[in-house]
N, C-alpha and C positions, 0 to 999 in steps of 0.2 A: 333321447338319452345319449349321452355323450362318452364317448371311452376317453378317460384318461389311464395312461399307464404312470406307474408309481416307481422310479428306479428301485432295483433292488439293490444289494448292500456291492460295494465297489471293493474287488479285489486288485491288490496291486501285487505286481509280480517284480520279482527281483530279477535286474539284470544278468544276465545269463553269461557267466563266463566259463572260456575253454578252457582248461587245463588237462593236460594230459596226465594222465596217473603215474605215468616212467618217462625216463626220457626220452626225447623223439631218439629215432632211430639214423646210423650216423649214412650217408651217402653213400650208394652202390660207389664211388670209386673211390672213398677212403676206406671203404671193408676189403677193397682189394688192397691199397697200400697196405693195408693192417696182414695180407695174409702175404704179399713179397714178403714184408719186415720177417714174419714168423719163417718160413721158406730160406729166409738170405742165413738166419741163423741156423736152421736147423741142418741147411746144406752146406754152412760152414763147420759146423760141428761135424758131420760126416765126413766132412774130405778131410779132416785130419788124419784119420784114419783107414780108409778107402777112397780109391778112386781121387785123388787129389787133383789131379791134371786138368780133370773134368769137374770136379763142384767145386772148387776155389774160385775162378772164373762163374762159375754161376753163381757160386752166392754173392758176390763183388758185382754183379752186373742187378740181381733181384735187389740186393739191397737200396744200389744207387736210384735203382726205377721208385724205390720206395720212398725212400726221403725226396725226392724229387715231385712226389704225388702226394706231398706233405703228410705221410703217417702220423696217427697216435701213438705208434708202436716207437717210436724214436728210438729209444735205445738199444729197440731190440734188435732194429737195420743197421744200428752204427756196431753191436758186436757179429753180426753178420757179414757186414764190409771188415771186420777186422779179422776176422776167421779165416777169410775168404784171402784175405792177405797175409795170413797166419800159415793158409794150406799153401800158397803158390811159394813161399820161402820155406816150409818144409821140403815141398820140390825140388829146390833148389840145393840144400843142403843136399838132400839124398842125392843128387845128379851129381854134384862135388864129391861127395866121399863115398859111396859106391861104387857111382857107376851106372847106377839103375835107378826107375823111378817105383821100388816097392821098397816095404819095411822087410830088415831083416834082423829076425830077432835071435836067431844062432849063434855061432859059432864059425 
């Protein structure tokens, strides 16, 4: 007696592709540019107001590290360097017509 086997029914399978369901996720050193860019603004928006002497300079130096590490956040380092150039000529003004480097809102 002889065994033959008899194929059974032939499945074909469809080529398997990858797709991610979101976008891929962006590089640990452009989530850092992305968080100078936020930082260069948010510490030039502060030194208008406080402390100018000290975060003008820091947000002018966070934001250059940012566009330089090619952010997403683009514009948000380019009003961060301008803030940050915005607080050091507030400075400067106040040093000219005061005399001092704080706000004086009196009299």
């Amino acid at each position: 007696m002889a065994l033959t086997s008899t194929p059974g029914p032939r499945t074909t399978q469809a080529p398997r592709t990858t797709q991610a369901p979101h976008a891929p996720r962006a590089p640990r050193a452009s989530r850092e540019a992305d968080g100078l860019a936020v930082a260069s603004f948010v510490l030039g928006l502060l030194g208008l107001l406080v402390m100018n002497i000290l975060l003008g300079p820091a947000a002018i130096v966070m934001a250059c590290l940012a566009l330089a590490r090619s952010t997403a956040r683009r514009g948000r380092a380019l009003l961060g360097l301008a803030l940050g150039v915005a607080d050091l000529v507030v400075l400067a003004v106040l040093v000219t017509v005061n005399g001092t480097v704080s706000w004086s809102f009196g009299g």
